[in-house]
LUMGUGU-796429 format. One record per residue: residue in three letters; y, x, z of N, C-alpha, C, O in turn. Coordinates in pm, whole numbers, plus 32768, in hexadecimal, padded with zeros to 4 digits. Layout:
// residues N
ALAYXZYXZYXZYXZ...
// end
This chain:
// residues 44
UNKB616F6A723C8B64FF72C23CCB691F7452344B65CF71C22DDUNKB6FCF7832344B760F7A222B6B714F7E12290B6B8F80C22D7UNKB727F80521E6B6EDF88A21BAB733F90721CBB7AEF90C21C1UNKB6E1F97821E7B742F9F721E8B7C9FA0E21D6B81BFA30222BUNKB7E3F9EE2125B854FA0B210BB8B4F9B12121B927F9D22100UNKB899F9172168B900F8E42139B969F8F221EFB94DF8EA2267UNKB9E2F909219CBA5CF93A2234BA43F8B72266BA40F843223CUNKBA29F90F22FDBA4CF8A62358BAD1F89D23BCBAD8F8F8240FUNKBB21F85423BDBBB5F85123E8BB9DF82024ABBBF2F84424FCUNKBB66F7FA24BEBB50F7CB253ABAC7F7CF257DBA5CF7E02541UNKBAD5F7BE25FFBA3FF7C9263EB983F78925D3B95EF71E25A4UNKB94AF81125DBB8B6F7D72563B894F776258CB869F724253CUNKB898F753261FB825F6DB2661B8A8F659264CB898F5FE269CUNKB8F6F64D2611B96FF5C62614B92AF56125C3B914F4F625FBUNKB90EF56B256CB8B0F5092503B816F4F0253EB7B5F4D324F8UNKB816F4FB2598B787F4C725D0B782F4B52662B722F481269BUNKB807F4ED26AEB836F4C12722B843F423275FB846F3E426F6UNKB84BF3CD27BEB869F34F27C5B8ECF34F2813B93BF2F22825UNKB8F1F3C4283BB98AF3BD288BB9E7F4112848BA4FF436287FUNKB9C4F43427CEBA49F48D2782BAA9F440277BBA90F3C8276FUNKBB37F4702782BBB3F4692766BC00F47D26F9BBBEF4C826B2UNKBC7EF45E26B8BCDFF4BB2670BCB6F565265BBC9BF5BF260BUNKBCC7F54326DCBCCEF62526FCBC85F63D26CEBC96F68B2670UNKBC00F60D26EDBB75F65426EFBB56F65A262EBB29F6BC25F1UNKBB71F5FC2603BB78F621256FBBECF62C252ABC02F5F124C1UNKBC49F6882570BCC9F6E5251DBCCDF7632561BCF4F7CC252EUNKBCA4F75425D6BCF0F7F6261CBC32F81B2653BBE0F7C8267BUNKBC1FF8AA2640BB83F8DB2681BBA0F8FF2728BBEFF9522755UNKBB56F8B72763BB63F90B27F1BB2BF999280BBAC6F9D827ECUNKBBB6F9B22862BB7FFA3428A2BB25FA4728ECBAFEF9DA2917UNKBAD5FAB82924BA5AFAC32992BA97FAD329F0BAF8FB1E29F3UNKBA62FA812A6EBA70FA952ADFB9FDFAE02B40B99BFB0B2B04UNKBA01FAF12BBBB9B2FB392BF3B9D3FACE2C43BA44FAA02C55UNKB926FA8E2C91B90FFA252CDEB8AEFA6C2D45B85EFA262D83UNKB8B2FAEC2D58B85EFB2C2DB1B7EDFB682D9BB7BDFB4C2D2DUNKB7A3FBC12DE7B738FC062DCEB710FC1F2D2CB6A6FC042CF4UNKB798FC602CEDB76BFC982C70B735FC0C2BECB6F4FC102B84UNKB78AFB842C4DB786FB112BBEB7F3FAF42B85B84FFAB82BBCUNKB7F1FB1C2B0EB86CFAE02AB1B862FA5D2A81B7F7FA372A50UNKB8CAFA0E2A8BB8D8F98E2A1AB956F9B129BBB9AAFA0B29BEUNKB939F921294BB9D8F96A2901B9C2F8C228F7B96EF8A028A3UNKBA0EF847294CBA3EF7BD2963BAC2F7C82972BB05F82129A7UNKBAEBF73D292BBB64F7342951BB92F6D929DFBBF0F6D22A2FUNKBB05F69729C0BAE9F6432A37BAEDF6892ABBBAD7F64B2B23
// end
């Protein structure tokens, strides 16, 4: 896990992901709504 302060430019979970991408560590995903009140924020 980063520390607090340091900016994070892309998705928190990309550096410990096995399927991160480019994207996933430059651009943050948005939340989606996957039903009954669950959000994700994947780019996947």
């Amino acid at each position: 896990v980063p520390p607090p302060f340091k900016e994070i430019k892309g998705c928190k979970f990309a550096e410990r992901c096995p399927e991160a991408t480019q994207k996933c560590r430059k651009q943050r995903p948005s939340l989606r709504d996957v039903g009954k009140g669950h959000l994700v924020a994947c780019h996947l």
